[in-house]
N, C-alpha and C positions, 0 to 999 in steps of 0.2 A: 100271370107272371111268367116268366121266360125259365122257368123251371124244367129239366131237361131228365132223360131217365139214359141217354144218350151213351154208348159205350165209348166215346172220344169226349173229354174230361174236357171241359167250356170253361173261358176264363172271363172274369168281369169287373168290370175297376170300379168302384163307389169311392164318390168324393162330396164328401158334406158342404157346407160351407163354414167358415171360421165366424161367428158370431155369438160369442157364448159358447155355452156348449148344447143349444138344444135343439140344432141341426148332425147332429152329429151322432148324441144319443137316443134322438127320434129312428134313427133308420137303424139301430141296434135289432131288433126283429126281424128287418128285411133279413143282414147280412148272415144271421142265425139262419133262416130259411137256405138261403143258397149257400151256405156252409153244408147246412142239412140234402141240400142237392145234389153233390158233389161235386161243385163247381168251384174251382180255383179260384179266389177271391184276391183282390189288388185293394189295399186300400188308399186315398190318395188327401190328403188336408194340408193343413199347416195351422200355429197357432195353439192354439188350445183345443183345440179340436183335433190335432192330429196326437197332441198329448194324451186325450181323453182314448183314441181310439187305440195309443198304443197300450195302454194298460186295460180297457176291455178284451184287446183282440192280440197278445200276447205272440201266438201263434201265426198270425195272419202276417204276410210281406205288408210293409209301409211304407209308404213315400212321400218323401216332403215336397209341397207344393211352395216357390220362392216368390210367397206374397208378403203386402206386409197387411199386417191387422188393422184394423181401421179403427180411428177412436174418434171420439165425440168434441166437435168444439166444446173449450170451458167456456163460453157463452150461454148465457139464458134463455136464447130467444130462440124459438127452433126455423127459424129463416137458416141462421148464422150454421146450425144442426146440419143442415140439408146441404148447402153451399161446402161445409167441411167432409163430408165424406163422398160427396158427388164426385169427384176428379178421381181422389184415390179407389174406388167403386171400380170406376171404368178402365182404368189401369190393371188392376185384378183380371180383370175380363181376358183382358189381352193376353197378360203371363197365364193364365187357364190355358186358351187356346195354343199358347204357344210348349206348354208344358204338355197338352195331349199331341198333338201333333210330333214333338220328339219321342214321348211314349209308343206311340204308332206305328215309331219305325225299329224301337228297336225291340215290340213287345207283340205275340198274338194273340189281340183280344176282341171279344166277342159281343162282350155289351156294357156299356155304359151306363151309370147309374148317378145322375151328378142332383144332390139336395141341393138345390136353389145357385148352385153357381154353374150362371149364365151362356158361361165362355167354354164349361165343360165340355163337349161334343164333338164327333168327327163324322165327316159324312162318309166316307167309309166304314163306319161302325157302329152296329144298332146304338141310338144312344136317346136315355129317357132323362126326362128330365120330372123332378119330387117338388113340390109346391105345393102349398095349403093360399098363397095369397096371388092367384091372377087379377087381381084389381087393388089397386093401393088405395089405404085409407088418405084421404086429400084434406088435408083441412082445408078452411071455408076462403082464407085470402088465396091459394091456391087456385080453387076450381076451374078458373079460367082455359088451365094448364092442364085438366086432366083427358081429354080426348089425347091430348100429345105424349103422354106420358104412356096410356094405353097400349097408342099404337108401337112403341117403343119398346114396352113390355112381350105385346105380342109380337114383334119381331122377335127378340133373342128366344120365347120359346118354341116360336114356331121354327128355330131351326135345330130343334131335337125331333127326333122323330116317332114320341108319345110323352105325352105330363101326364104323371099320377099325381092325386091330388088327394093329399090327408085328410078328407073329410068326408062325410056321409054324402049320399045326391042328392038331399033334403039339406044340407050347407048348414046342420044346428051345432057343429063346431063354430067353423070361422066367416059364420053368415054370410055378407056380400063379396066380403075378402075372396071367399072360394068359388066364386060364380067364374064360368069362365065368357070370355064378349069378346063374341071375334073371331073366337080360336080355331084353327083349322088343323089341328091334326089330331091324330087320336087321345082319347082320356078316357081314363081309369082313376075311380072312387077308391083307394085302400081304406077308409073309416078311421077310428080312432089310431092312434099306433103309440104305445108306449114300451117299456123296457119292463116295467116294474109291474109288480104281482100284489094282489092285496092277502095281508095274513091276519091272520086272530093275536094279535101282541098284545100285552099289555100295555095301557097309555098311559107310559111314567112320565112322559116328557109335554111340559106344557108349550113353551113356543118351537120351533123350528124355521131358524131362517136360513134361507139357500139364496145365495148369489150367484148368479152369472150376468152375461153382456159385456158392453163395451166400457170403458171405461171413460169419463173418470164417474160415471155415474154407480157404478158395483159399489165403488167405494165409499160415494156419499151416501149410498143407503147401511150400509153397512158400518158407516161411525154412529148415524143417527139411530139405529136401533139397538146399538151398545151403551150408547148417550142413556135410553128409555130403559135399558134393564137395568142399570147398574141402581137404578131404584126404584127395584121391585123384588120380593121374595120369589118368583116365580122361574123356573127352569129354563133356559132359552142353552138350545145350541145352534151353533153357526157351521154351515156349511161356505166354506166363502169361496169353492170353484174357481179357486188359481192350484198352481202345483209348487211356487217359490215363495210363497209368501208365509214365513212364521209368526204368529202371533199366539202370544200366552198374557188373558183375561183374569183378571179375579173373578170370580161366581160364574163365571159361561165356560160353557165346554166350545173350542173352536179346532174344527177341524178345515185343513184346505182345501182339500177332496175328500169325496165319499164315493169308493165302488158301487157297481148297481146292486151288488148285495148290500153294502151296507145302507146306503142309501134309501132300500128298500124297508129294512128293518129301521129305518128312523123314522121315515116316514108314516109306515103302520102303527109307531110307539108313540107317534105323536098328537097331541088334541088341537093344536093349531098351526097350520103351517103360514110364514111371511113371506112373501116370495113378489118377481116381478110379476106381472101379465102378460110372460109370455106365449105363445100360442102351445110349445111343448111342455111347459109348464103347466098349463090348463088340461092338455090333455092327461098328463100325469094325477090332475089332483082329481079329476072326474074319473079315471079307473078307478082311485084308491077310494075316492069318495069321502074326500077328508076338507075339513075345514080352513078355510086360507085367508088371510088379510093380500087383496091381489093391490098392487102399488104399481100402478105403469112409470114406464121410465120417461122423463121430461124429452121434449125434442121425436118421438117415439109415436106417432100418429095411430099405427095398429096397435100398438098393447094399449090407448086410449080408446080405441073401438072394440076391442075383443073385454075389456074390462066392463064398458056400457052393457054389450052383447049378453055376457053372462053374471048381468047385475042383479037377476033377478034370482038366480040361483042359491036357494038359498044356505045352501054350505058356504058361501063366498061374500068377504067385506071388502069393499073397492074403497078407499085411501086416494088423499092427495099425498104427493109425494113431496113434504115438507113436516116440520118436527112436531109442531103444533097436530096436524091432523094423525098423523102414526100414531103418536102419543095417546090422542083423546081416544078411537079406535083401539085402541089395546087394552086403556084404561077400563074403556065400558065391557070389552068382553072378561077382564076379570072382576068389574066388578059385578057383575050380573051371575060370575061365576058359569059360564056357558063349556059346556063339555062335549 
C-alpha cells in the first residue's frame, strides 16, 4: 500500500460506492491505516454511504458526490432489474468523472482510492481502484452477453492504474467473482477486510437482522421477518441501516443504525444473524464466526452465487427470499433449538 513515512504530509481521496452500506464500511480499515500514516484523508460518497462515513469518520473532510441512488425496478423479473438500473449506472459514471476532475483542480491530491465506482479516477493521479467482483455472475439467459460485458468491465478498470482486490489469491471469498480475465494492470490480494472485532459477550440475543441495499427490496425483507417474529417468543433486534426512518415495534428492539461499536457488540451478543448475501456481509460473519440465515436479494445475480459459494459453510443457512421459506428456516433452527 502507498503508505508513506514522508516528511510532506500526502493527501488521498477514498470514494466507496453508494450501495448499501457495505462498500463503504468495507474499506473502514483501509482509511484507519492511512489515517495511521499520516496522510490527509478526503473522503468522497453520496447517499447512505456518505451518511455512514460521516458519522464513522467525524473528523475526517467529506464530500458529497451529486449522484442519485439507484433502486430496483418493483418488477419481479430480474430482466426488468438489470434494464432499471443500467442507464442510471452509467450516468453515475460520468458525474464521478466529472466531480473528480473539478476536485483536481481545485485540490492537491495524491492518490485515489475509489471502491467499486468506475468513473472514480484521474490520470493525473495515482488512482486505485477496490473490487472483490472482476467477473459478473451472468445468469444462464444472459450468457450470450458475457464476453461483452467483460470486455466492458475490463475497460473501466483498466483505466485506474492498480485494482486491489478483497480477497485471498486462492479466490475462497468471492470464488470466480474474484478471478481477474484480461486484466492488464497491476493487482493486489488485500484478504479478508472487515471493520468488526470478535469479543467473548454474552449471547443474550437470539435473532439479529441487519438490512442494507437498495431498495425497495430492504424493505420487503424487513416486513417479512417482522411478519415471522411477532409469532415467536424469541428476541429478534433490527438493524434496519437507514438514518430517517423511525419505527417503534411491539416485542423487537429496532434500531436505524448501529455504529461499528455497537454493531460490534450486537453482533458478538448474538446466536443468529439474518442478513442479505452480501459479499461485506459475508466477510463480516466469517471474522466474527457467527451463525447467519444468508437470504440473497431477488434480481441480485452475486449474492445468489456468493450464497451457493459458501453454502457449504457450516455456520450459514441459505433461504429463499419469500415468507414461506424464512419462515420454515427459522422455525427449524428454533426448533432444533441450535445455538
Amino acid at each position: 500500500m502507498y503508505l508513506t513515512d514522508d516528511d510532506q504530509q500526502k493527501t488521498v481521496v477514498f470514494a466507496p460506492l453508494n450501495w448499501g452500506l457495505g462498500h463503504a464500511s468495507r474499506i473502514v480499515p483501509l482509511i484507519k491505516q492511512y489515517q495511521k500514516g499520516g496522510w490527509k484523508i478526503i473522503l468522497a460518497s453520496n447517499g447512505s454511504a456518505h451518511q455512514f462515513l460521516k458519522i464513522e469518520f467525524p473528523e475526517l473532510e467529506l464530500i458529497k458526490i451529486n449522484s442519485k441512488p439507484l433502486i430496483y425496478s418493483k418488477y419481479p423479473f430480474l430482466l426488468f432489474h438489470l434494464f432499471h438500473l443500467l442507464f442510471p449506472f452509467l450516468r453515475n459514471i460520468n458525474k464521478d468523472q466529472h466531480f473528480i476532475n473539478e476536485l483536481f483542480n481545485q485540490r492537491n491530491i495524491d492518490l485515489i482510492i475509489s471502491d467499486n465506482r468506475y468513473g472514480f479516477f484521474h490520470p493525473q493521479i495515482k488512482s486505485i481502484i477496490i473490487s472483490h467482483q472482476l467477473q459478473l455472475a451472468i445468469p444462464k439467459f444472459l450468457k450470450w452477453s458475457q464476453s461483452i460485458i467483460q470486455k466492458r468491465i475490463n475497460s473501466w478498470i483498466s483505466q485506474f492504474d492498480e485494482c486491489w482486490i478483497m480477497d485471498s489469491e486462492n479466490h475462497i471469498l468471492a470464488g470466480q467473482l474474484s478471478k481477474p480475465k484480461n486484466l492488464n494492470i497491476p493487482i493486489k490480494y488485500l484478504g479478508l477486510q472487515s471493520r468488526l472485532i470478535p469479543e467473548p459477550l454474552k449471547q443474550d440475543i437470539d435473532f439479529l437482522l441487519i438490512l442494507s441495499g437498495l431498495e425497495p427490496q430492504r424493505s420487503i425483507l424487513e416486513n417479512l421477518i417482522i411478519k415471522i417474529f411477532q409469532n415467536t417468543n424469541k428476541k429478534l433486534i433490527i438493524v434496519g441501516g437507514q438514518f430517517e426512518k423511525n419505527i417503534v415495534l411491539k416485542k423487537i428492539e429496532y434500531l436505524n443504525f448501529a455504529s461499528t461499536q455497537e454493531l460490534n457488540q450486537l453482533l458478538n451478543r448474538t446466536k443468529w444473524v439474518v442478513a442479505r448475501s452480501g459479499y461485506s456481509t459475508i466477510m463480516d460473519l466469517i471474522k466474527l464466526n457467527k451463525n447467519a440465515i444468508l437470504i440473497p436479494t431477488p434480481g441480485q445475480p452475486e449474492q445468489e452465487y456468493l450464497a451457493q459459494l459458501h453454502s457449504n459453510n457450516p455456520n450459514f443457512r441459505i433461504t429463499k427470499d419469500n415468507f414461506g421459506s424464512i419462515q420454515n428456516c427459522i422455525s427449524k433452527i428454533i426448533s432444533d433449538n441450535i445455538n
